[in-house]
BAFI-903649 format. One line per 10 residues: number of its first residue (from 1); their letters; for each residue x, y, z of C-alpha. Coordinates in nm, 2 decimals, padded with zeros to 4 digits. Example, Ala and Ser with C-alpha at 12.3 -4.5 7.8 and 13.67 -1.06 7.14 Angstrom:
<sites>
1) as) 01.23:-00.45:00.78; 01.37:-00.11:00.71 $
</sites>
This chain:
<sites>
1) xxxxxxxxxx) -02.33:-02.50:-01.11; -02.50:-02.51:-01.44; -02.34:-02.23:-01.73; -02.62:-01.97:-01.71; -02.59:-01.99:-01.30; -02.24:-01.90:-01.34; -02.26:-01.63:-01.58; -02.53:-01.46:-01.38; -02.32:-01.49:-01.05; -02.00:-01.28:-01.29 $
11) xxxxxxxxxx) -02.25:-01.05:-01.36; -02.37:-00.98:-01.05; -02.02:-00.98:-00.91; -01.88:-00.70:-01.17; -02.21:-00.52:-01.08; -02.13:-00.49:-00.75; -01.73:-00.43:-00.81; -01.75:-00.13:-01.05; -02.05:00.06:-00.91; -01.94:00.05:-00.58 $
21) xxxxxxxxxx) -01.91:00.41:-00.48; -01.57:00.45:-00.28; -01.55:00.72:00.00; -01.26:00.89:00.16; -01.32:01.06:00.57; -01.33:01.39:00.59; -01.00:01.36:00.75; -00.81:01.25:00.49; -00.57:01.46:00.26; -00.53:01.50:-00.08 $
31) xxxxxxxxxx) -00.19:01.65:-00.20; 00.00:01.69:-00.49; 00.45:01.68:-00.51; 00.77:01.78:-00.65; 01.10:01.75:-00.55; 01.40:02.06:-00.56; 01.57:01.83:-00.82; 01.34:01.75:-01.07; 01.18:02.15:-01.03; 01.44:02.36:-00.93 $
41) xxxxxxxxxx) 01.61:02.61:-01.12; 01.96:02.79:-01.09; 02.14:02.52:-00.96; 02.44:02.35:-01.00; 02.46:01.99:-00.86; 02.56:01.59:-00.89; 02.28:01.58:-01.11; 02.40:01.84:-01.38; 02.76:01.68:-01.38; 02.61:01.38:-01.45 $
51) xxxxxxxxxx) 02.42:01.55:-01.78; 02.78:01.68:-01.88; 02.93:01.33:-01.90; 02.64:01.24:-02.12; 02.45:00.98:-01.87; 02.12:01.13:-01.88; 01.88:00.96:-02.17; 01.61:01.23:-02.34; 01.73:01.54:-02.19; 01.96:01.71:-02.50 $
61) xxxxxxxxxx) 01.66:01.69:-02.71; 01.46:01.93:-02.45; 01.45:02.31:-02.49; 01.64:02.46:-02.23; 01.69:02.16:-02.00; 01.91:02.29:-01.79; 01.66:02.54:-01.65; 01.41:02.27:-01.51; 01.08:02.41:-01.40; 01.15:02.75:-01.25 $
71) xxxxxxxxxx) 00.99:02.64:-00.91; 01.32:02.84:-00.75; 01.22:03.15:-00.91; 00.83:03.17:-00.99; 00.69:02.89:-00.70; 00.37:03.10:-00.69; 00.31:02.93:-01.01; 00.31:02.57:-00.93; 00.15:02.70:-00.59; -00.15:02.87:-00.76 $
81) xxxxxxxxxx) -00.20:02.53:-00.98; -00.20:02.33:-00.64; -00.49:02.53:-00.50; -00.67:02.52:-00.79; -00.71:02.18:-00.76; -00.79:02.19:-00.36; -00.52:01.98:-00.26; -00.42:01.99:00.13; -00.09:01.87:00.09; 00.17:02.01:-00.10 $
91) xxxxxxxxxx) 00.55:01.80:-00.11; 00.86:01.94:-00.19; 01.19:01.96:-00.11; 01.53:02.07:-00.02; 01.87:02.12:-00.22; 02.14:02.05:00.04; 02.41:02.09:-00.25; 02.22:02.51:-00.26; 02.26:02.50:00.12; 02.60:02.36:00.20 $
101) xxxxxxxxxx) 02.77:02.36:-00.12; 03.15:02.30:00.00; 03.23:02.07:00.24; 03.23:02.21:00.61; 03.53:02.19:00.81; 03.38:01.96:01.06; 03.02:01.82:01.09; 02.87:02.07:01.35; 02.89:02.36:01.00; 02.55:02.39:00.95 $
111) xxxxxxxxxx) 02.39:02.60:00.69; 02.64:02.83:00.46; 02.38:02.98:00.24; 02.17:03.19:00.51; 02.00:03.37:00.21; 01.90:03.03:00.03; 01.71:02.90:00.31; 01.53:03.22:00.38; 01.41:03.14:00.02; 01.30:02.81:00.14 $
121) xxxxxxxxxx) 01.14:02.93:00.45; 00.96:03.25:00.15; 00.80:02.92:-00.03; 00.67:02.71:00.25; 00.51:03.04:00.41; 00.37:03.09:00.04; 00.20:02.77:00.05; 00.12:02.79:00.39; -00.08:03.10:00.28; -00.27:02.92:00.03 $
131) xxxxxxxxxx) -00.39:02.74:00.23; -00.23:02.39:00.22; 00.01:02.21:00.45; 00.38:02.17:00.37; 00.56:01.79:00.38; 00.90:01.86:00.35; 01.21:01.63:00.21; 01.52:01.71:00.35; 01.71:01.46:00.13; 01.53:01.33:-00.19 $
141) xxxxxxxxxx) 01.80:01.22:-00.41; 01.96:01.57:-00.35; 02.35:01.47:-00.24; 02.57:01.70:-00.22; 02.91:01.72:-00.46; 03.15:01.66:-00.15; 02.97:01.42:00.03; 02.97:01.21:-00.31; 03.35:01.25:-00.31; 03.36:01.12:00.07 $
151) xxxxxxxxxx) 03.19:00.80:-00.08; 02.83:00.87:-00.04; 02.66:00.67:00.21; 02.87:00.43:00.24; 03.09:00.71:00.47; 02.93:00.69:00.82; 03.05:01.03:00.84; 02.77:01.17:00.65; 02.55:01.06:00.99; 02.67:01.38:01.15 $
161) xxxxxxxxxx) 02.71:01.59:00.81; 02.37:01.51:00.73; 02.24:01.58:01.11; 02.43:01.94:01.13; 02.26:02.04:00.79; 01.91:01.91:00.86; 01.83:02.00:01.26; 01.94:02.37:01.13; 01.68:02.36:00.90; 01.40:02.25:01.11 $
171) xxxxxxxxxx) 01.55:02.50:01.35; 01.48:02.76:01.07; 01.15:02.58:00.88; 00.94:02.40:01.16; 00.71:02.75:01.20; 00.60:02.65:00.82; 00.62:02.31:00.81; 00.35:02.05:00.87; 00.56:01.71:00.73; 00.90:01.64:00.78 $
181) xxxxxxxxxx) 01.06:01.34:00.57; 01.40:01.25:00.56; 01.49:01.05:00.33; 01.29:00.96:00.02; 01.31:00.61:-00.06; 01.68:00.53:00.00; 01.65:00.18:-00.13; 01.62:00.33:-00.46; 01.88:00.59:-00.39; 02.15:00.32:-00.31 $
191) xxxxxxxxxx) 02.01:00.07:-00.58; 02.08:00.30:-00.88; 02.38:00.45:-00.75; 02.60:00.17:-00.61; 02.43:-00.10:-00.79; 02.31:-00.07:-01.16; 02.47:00.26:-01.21; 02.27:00.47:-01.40; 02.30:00.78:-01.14; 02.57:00.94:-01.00 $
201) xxxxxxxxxx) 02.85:00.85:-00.91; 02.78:00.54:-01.12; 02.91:00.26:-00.95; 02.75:-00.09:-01.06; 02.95:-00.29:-00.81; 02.70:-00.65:-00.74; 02.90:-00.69:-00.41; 02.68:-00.39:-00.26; 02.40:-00.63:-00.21; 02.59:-00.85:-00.01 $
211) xxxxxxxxxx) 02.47:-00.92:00.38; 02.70:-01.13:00.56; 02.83:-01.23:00.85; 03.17:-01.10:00.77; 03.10:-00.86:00.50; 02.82:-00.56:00.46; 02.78:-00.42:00.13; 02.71:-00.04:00.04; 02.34:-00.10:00.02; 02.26:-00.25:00.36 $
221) xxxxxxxxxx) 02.58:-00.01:00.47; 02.45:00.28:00.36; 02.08:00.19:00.46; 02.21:00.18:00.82; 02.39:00.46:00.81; 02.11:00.68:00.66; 01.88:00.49:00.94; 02.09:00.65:01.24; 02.08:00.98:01.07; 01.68:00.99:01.04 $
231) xxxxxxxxxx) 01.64:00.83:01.43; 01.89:01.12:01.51; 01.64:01.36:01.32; 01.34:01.26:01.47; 01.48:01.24:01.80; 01.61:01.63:01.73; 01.27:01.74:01.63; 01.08:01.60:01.91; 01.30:01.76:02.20; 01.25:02.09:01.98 $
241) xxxxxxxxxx) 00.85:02.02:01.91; 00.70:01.76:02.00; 00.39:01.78:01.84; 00.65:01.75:01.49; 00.50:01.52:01.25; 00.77:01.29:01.12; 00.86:01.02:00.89; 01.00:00.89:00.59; 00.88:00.83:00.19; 00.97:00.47:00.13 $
251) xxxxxxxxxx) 01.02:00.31:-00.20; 00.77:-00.03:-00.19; 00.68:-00.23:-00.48; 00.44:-00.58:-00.56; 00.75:-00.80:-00.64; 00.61:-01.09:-00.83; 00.78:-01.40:-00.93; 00.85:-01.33:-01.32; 01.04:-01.62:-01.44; 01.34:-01.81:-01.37 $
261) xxxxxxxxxx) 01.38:-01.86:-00.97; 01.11:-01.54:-00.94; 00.98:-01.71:-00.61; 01.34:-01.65:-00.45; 01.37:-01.32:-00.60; 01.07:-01.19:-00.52; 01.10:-01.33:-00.18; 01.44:-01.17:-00.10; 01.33:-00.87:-00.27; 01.03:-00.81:-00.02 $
271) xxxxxxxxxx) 01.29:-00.85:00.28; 01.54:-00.63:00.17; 01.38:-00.36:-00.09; 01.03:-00.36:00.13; 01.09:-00.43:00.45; 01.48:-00.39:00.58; 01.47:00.01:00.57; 01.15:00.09:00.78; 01.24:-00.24:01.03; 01.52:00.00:01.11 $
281) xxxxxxxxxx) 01.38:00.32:01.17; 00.98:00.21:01.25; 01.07:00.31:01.63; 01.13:00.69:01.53; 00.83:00.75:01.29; 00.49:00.92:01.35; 00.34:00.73:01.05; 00.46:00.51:00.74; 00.53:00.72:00.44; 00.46:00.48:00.15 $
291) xxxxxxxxxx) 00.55:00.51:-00.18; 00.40:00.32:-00.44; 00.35:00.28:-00.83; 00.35:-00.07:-00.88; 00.41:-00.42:-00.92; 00.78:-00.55:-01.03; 00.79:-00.87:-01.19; 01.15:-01.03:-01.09; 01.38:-01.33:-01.21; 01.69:-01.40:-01.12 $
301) xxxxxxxxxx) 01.77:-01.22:-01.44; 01.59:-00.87:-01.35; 01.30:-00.69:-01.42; 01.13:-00.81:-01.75; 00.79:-00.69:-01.92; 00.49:-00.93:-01.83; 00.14:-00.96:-02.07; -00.03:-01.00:-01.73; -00.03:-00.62:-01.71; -00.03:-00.30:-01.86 $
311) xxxxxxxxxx) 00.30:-00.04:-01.81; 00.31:00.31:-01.83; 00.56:00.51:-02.02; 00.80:00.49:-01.81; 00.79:00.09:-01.78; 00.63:00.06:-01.46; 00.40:-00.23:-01.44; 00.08:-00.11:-01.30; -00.15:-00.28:-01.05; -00.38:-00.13:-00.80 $
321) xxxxxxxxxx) -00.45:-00.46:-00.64; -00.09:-00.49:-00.54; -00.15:-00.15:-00.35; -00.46:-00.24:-00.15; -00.24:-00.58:-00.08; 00.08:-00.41:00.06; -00.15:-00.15:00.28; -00.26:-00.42:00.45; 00.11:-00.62:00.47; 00.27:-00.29:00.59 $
331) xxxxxxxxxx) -00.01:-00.23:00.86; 00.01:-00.60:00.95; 00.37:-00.53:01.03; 00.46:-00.18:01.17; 00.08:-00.06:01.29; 00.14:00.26:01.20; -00.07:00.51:01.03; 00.03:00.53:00.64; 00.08:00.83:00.40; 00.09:00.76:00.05 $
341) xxxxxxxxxx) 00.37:01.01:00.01; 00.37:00.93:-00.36; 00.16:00.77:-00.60; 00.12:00.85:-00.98; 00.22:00.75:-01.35; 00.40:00.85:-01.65; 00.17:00.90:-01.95; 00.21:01.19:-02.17; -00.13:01.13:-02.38; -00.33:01.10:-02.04 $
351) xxxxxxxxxx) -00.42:00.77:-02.18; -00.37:00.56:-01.88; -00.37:00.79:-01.57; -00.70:00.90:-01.50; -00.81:00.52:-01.50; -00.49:00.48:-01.29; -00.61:00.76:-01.03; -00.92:00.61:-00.99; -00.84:00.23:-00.96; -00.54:00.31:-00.72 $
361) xxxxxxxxxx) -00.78:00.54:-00.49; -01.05:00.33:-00.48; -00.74:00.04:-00.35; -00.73:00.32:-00.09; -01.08:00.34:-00.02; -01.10:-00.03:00.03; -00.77:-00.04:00.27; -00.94:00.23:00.48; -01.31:00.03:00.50; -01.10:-00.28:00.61 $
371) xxxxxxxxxx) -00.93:-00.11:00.89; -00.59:-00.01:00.72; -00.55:00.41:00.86; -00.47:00.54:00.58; -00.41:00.98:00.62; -00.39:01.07:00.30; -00.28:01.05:-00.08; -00.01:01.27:-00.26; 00.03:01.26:-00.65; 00.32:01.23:-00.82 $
381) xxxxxxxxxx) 00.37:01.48:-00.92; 00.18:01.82:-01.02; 00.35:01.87:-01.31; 00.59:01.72:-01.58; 00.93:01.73:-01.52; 01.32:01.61:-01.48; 01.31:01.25:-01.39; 01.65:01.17:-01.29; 01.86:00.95:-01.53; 01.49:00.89:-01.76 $
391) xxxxxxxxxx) 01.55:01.26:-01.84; 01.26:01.45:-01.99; 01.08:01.15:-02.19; 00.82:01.00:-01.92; 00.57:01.27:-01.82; 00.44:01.23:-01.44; 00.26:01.57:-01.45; -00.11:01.62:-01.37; -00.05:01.93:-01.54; 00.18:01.97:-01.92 $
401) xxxxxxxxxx) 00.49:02.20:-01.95; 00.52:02.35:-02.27; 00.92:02.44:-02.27; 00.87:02.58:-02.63; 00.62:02.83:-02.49; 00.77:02.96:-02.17; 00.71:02.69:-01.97; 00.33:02.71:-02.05; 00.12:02.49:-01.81; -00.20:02.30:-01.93 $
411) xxxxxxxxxx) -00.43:02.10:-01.73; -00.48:01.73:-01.86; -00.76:01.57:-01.81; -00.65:01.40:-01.51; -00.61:01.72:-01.32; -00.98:01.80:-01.36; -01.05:01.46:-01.27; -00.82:01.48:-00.91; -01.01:01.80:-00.86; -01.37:01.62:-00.87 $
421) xxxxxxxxxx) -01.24:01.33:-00.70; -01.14:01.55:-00.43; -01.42:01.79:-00.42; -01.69:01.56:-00.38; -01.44:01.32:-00.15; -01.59:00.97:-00.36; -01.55:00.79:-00.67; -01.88:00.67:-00.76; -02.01:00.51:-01.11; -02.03:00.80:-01.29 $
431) xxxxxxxxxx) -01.61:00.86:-01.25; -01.57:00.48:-01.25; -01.73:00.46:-01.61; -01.62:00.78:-01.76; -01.27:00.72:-01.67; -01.27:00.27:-01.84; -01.48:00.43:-02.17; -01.20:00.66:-02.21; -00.91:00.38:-02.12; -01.14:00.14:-02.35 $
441) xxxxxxxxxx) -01.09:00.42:-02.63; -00.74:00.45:-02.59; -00.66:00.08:-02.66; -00.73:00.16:-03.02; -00.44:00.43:-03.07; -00.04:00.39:-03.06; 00.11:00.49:-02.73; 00.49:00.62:-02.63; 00.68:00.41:-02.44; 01.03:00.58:-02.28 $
451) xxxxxxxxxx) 01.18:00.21:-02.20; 01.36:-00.02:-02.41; 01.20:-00.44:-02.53; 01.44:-00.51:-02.26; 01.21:-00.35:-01.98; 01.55:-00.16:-01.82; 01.70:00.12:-02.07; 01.64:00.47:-02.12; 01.54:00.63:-02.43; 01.61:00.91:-02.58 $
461) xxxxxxxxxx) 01.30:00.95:-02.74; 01.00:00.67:-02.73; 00.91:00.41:-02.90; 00.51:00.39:-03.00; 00.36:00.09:-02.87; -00.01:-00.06:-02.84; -00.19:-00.02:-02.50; -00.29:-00.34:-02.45; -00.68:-00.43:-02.34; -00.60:-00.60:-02.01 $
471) xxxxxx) -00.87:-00.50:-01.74; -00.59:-00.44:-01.46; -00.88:-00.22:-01.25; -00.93:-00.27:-00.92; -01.12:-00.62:-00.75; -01.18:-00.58:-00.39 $
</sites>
């Protein structure tokens, strides 16, 4: 093939790639999410201890962090924002600390604050009302004090403690609930707190990843054990409704071989951070609740930054290829419907994330074209807030919080963009272009970045960086 053959045949290909228009059915749901942590005010839990003994990076240097977002108090206002933007989905979830805050006396105690879940069962009827459908965590990240003293997950006690607390709130919330999830991704749950440490209790013990014949550690341990609790909550909700719609939100990432022995890690990693949770519970799910930002580029040394990519502020490598890829592995495998029960990037300046949105649904559209049933997309998150032991420094919202100024809310960019995504239910050229011109302009200006060179610490405040012009959109 002679030179000016070849260029002509690129052209022609990267015509046909970026104006493709991408189409979503008229079945499929948009949403937006939060979670009771990250939102929730007046509370008192692991995750505010864990603030006290000064393990939580760029939270100090907030204005009132302690008070979170107010979604306890004033929902209506993250509500109002939701249907503004004509979402159908709208994620949250529950505080089982603000429900059973002292250990019951056996596992069949239930619910001690009656008046707290009436306030739960107030904000699902309020979105409800709007309008949109509710999916409901029962358990995202949101231990309790006591059952952190019993040893977490690790306890196969917490199989019953966790079943009494969570069939007594469906009993209470399945009138205004449309979702139910259990557990959101638990991998990561039991990764970060039994493994590198950085949330509570803060145990960094490498044993916990051990699966052998004659010894189980914490992680696969406490995978099983939060497995039998969620087959026990499915099987709960079906004898009480069976037309109950649920499932999980699963942690998944494109592990990539990085470096040093990368094959092996990546390998191992797809097996056991991938795959070993939903091979455990894919008997008792109505559909695959997938969450996904992006690829993970592993050694036998950990996570490290690669130039193949860009990363958002919070040091997520991003790749929407690696989405449309894993849709079709996680099909492959379990031939269930998927939810993208979370999707969505940290990027204060809105410099990356509406080119983000775009590439990662049009990965979606794709999937769906090529047979993958995909249900529906919800964004993490609506708006900026408390992300766990990263504090306040990487911003996830569609929508700004102002803390100096009440908590004002502001639109970025990106929210308008959802909305028109969503609206006209395609991305054609016209969104496809606007949204790489504006990407294309950012390369030119500094970016933050809350991670450290070493691609694993927290900051407390970021570090300014170059985005760097790699073309990561997506290729069908």
């Amino acid at each position: 093939m002679d030179l000016k053959l070849f260029v002509g045949f690129l052209f022609i290909f990267s015509i046909n790639t970026f104006s493709k228009v991408y189409t979503f059915p008229d079945d499929f749901e948009f949403g937006v999410s939060n979670a009771a942590v990250q939102v929730e005010d007046k509370t008192d839990d692991i995750w505010l201890d864990w603030v006290k003994k000064g393990k939580v990076r760029a939270y100090q240097e907030e204005l009132k962090p302690d008070q979170r977002l107010e979604f306890w108090t004033k929902p209506e206002i993250e509500i109002e924002l939701a249907k503004k933007l004509g979402v159908k989905i709208f994620r949250l979830s529950i505080d089982w600390q603000r429900l059973v805050p002292k250990k019951p006396k056996n596992w069949t105690g239930g619910i001690q604050e009656r008046q707290a879940l009436e306030r739960y069962f107030e904000i699902c009827k309020m979105i409800q009302d709007a309008g949109m459908k509710v999916m409901l965590s029962l358990y995202h990240h949101s231990e309790t004090k006591w059952s952190l003293e019993m040893g977490g997950w690790g306890n196969p006690q917490l199989i019953n403690y966790f079943g009494s607390f969570a069939n007594a709130v469906f009993d209470k919330l399945d009138p205004v609930v449309d979702y139910w999830i259990t557990f959101n991704e638990p991998n990561v749950y039991l990764m970060f707190t039994q493994i590198v440490g950085n949330w509570p209790p803060g145990n960094q013990n490498p044993m916990a990843l051990l699966d052998l014949p004659f010894y189980k550690g914490i992680y696969f341990k406490g995978l099983d054990h939060m497995a039998a609790a969620h087959n026990n909550f499915y099987r709960y909700a079906k004898k009480k409704n069976k037309d109950a719609k649920v499932s999980i939100a699963h942690n998944t990432a494109n592990y990539v071989n990085g470096g040093f022995m990368g094959d092996w890690v990546a390998s191992w990693s797809w097996e056991n951070f991938n795959y070993y949770f939903p091979d455990l519970v894919k008997d008792h799910l109505d559909f695959m609740g997938f969450n996904y930002y992006g690829s993970e580029y592993v050694s036998l040394y950990g996570l490290h930054f690669s130039d193949k990519t860009e990363y958002n502020d919070a040091g997520r490598a991003i790749d929407p290829n690696g989405l449309y890829f894993m849709l079709k592995q996680f099909y492959m495998r379990y031939k269930l419907p998927i939810m993208i029960t979370e999707n969505g990037t940290a990027d204060e300046d809105d410099q990356i994330r509406p080119l983000y949105l775009v590439e990662h649904l049009k990965a979606i559209s794709q999937a769906i074209i090529d047979g993958v049933p995909v249900l529906g997309y919800v964004q993490w998150s609506l708006t900026d807030n408390f992300e766990w032991s990263d504090g306040y420094c990487p911003k996830f919202g569609l929508v700004s919080v102002d803390r100096k100024s009440n908590f004002k809310r502001e639109p970025r960019f990106s929210y308008k963009l959802y909305n028109k995504i969503i609206s006209q239910r395609k991305i054609d050229k016209f969104l496809s272009d606007i949204t790489f011109q504006r990407y294309q302009a950012a390369t030119k200006r500094l970016r933050k970045m809350c991670r450290a060179e070493n691609a694993k610490d927290a900051l407390d405040k970021p570090r300014m960086i170059p985005l760097r012009f790699v073309d990561w959109r997506f290729k069908p």
